[in-house]
N, C-alpha and C positions, 0 to 999 in steps of 0.2 A: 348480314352486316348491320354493326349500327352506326349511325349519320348523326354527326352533330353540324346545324349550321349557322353560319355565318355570312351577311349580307353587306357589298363595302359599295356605295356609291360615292359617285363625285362631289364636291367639295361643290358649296352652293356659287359660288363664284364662277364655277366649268360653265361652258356655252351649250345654249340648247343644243350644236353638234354632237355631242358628247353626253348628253343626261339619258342615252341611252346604255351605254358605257356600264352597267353597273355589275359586279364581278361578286361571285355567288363560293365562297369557299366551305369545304366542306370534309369535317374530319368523321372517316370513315373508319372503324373496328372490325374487328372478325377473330374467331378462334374459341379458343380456351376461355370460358369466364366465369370460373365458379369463384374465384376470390373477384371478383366485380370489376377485373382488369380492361373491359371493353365499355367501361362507364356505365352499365346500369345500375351497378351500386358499389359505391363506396364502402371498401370493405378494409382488413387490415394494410392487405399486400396494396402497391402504391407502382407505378412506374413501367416499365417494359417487362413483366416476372417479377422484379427483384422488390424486396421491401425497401424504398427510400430511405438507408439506414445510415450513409455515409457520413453524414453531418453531425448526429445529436443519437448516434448509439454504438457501444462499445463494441466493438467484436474484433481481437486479434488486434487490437490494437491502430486501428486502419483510421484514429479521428484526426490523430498526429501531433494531440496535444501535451503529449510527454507524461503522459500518465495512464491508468489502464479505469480510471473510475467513467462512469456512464455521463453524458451528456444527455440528457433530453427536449433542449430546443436547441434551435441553428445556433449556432457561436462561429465566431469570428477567430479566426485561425492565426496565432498573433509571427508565425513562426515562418511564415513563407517571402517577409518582406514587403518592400513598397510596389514588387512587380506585379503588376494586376495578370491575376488567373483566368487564358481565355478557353481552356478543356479542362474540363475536371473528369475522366468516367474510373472506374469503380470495378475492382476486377472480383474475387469472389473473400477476399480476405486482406485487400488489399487496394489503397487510392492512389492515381496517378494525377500530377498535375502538370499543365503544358504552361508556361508563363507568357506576357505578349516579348519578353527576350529572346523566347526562342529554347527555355532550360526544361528540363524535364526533373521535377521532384518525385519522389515516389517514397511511402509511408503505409505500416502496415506489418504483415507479417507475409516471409519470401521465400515459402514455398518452393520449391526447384529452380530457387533463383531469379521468380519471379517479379523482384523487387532491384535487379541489375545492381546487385552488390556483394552477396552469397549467397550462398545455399542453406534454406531454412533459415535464416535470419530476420528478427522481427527490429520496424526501425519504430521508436516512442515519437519521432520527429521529423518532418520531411528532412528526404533528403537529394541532395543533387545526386543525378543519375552522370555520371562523368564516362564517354564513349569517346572514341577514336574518331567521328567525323570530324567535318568542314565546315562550317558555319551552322547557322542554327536550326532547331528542329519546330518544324511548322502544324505538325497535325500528329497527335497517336491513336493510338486505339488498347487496347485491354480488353482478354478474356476472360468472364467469371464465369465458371460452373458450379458444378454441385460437386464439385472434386478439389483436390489440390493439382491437379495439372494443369496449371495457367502459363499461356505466354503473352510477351507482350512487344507491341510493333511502335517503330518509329518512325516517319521520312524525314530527313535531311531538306532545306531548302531546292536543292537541285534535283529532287525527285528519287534519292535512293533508300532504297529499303533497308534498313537494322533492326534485329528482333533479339532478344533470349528471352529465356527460360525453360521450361520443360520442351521437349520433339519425341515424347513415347510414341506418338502418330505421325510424325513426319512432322509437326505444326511449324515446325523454323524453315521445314523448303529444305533445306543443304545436304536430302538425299539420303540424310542416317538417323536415329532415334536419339543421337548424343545432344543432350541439352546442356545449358551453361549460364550462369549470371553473364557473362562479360556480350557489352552489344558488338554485335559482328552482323556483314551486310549478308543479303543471299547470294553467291556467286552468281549464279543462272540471271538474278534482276539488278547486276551492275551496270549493263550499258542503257536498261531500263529505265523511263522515267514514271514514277507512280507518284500519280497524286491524292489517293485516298488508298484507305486500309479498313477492313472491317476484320474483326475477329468473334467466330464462333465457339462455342463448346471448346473444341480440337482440331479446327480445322478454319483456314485463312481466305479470305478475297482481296485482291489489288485491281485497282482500276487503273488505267494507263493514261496517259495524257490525249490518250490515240484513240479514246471509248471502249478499248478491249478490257476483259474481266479477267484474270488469272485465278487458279482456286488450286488451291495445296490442302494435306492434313489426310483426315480422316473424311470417309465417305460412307460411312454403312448407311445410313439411311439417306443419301444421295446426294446429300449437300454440296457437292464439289460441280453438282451439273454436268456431267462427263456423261450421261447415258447409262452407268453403272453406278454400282454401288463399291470399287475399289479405291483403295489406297491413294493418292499420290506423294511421290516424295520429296517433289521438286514442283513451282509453280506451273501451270497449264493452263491455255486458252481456253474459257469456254466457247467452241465453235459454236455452239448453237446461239450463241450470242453476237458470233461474230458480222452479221449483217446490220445490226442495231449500234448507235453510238450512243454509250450507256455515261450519263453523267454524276451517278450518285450509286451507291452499293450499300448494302447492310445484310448482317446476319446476327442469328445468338443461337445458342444452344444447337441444335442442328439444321435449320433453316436459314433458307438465302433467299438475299431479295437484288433485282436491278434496275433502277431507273433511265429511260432512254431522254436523249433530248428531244422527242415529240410527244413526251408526255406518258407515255408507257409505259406500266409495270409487268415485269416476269420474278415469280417465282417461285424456288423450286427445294427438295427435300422431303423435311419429315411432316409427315400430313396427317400425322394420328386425330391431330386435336381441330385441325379444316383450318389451320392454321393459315393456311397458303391462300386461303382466299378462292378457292374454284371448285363447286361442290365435284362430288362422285372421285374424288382420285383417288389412287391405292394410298395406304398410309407412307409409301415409298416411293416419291416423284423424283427420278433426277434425272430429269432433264427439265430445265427452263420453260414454264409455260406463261403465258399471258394472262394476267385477272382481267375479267372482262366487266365491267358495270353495270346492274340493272338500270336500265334508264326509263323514266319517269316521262307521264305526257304534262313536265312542268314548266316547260317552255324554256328554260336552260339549255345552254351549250352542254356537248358530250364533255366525258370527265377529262380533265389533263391533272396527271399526276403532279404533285410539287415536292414532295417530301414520303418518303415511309420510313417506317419506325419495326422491328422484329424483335420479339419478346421471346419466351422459351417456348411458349403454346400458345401463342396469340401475336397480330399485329394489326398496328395502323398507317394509317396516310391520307396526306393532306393534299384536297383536290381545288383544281377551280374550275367552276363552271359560267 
C-alpha cells in the first residue's frame, strides 16, 4: 500500500485538555499501478482508472457544449443554468448531472438508452432527464466500462430506486435482460428505502437506510458477494454483511467495496490486480472480506476508515488515526 499523510491538530486557542487531541489522516492506495494511479507517478491516466477527460476532451460528445470540436482546459458549461451542480460522475461516453434542485441533466451519447431519452441517441447539450417520480432526486450514480452497456441509477428523495438503460446482465433488478431509456422503479425495492447507489461494470449495490447491502447484475468474478460467482436478477442481501451496519458502499469495474460504521472496510471480487487490498487471494473473491492494516510502532491510533474510493484495478481510502 501506499500512504500519503496528513497531520490536523488543534487550533492554538484549544485548551491544554485537548492539545493532545491531534488527528493523523491518512490516504492509503493499493492495486494496479502501471499508469501511476496509486500516486507514485504522475502519469497520463488521472482519477479512479478513467482519464479525467470529462471536462476539456471530446469524446462522443459527452462536454455538452453543443458542438463535437475538443476543449482542452476546464470551461464553464454555459448551458446548465443558474442551478448549481452538486454530482457530476461520468459514465463511459456519457456525463450525468444531479443539480442542488433535485433535476437530473444527462449529455453525451445514449447507448442502450443510457442517457434516459432513447436509444443510441447522442445529446450536443444537457438535457433534463424527465421520469415519472415524486419530488426530487437527491443522489445518482453512473456506470462506465470499456463497453457500451451502461446503466444508470437514481433515488427519489423518499429513498426509491429508478434505473434504465441496458439489463443484458440483469443490471436494472426487474428479473429480465429487457433494457429501456424510460426511468422505471425496481418492483422488488418499492417498499424499500435506499439511500445510496453504486454502480459497477454490470452489476449494482444499494445500501439501505437499515446498513444492509443489496447487490444485482453480473457476478462472474464475485462482485455481487453472494459466495458464488452467479448471476442475480433481482436485488439480494449480502448476508455476509449482514452483522455489520454498513454506511457507505462503492464499486467499478468488477470490484466492491463497504464501509461499516466503526470504521471497517470489506472488500470483495476481482483480485487479479490485489486490487482488494489483502495480499494471497484468488483472483476470484466473493465473498466479503475485511482489509486489515499494517500497523506501525508510530504511536497512532488503529486505522478507522472514513471514505474509499474503487477504480477498475486499483483503489483507495481515507483513514484517521
Amino acid at each position: 500500500m501506499t500512504t500519503l499523510n496528513r497531520h490536523l491538530s488543534p487550533s492554538s486557542s484549544s485548551t491544554k485538555t485537548h492539545q493532545n487531541d491531534a488527528v493523523t489522516l491518512q490516504l492509503l492506495s493499493w492495486g494496479r499501478g502501471a499508469s501511476g494511479q496509486l500516486g507514485g507517478v504522475i502519469e497520463e491516466w488521472v482519477g479512479c482508472g478513467w482519464k479525467a477527460v470529462g471536462l476539456w476532451e471530446r469524446r462522443w460528445w459527452r462536454l455538452g457544449f453543443g458542438h463535437e470540436n475538443s476543449v482542452f482546459v476546464p470551461s464553464l458549461n454555459p448551458y446548465l443554468g443558474d442551478d448549481p451542480v452538486q454530482c457530476l460522475p461520468f459514465g463511459g461516453v456519457y456525463s450525468v448531472a444531479l443539480t442542488s434542485l433535485g433535476k437530473v441533466f444527462t449529455l453525451g451519447f445514449g447507448g442502450f438508452g443510457a442517457v434516459g431519452h432513447s436509444v443510441y441517441h447522442r445529446e450536443l447539450f444537457p438535457r433534463l432527464v424527465e421520469g415519472s417520480w415524486n419530488g426530487k432526486i437527491r443522489h445518482i450514480a453512473t456506470s462506465g466500462t470499456h463497453t457500451a452497456a451502461i446503466t444508470e441509477s437514481v433515488l427519489t428523495e423518499e429513498g426509491q430506486l429508478w434505473n434504465w438503460g441496458a439489463s443484458s446482465n440483469y443490471e436494472l433488478g426487474r428479473g429480465d435482460k429487457v433494457g429501456g431509456w424510460r426511468p422505471k422503479p425496481i418492483p422488488s425495492l418499492e417498499d424499500v428505502r435506499i439511500i445510496q447507489i453504486a454502480s459497477g461494470g454490470y452489476h449494482f449495490l444499494a445500501l439501505t437506510d437499515e446498513g444492509k447491502v443489496l447487490s444485482w447484475g453480473y457476478g462472474g468474478h464475485g462482485q455481487l458477494g453472494h459466495s458464488s460467482t452467479e448471476n442475480r436478477k433481482v436485488p439480494v442481501v449480502i448476508e455476509a454483511l449482514a452483522d455489520e451496519r454498513v454506511v457507505y458502499i462503492a464499486c467499478e469495474g468488477s470490484s466492491s467495496a463497504a464501509l461499516t460504521d466503526k470504521g471497517k472496510l470489506y472488500m470483495w471480487g476481482n483480485a487479479k490486480d490485489s486490487q482488494l487490498g489483502v495480499p494471497g487471494l484468488p483472483e476470484v473473491q466473493p465473498c466479503p472480506i475485511e482489509v486489515k492494516f499494517l500497523t506501525e510502532d508510530d504511536g497512532l491510533e488503529p486505522h478507522k476508515v472514513l471514505s474509499v474510493a474503487v477504480g477498475a484495478s486499483h483503489a483507495m481510502c481515507l483513514v484517521s488515526r
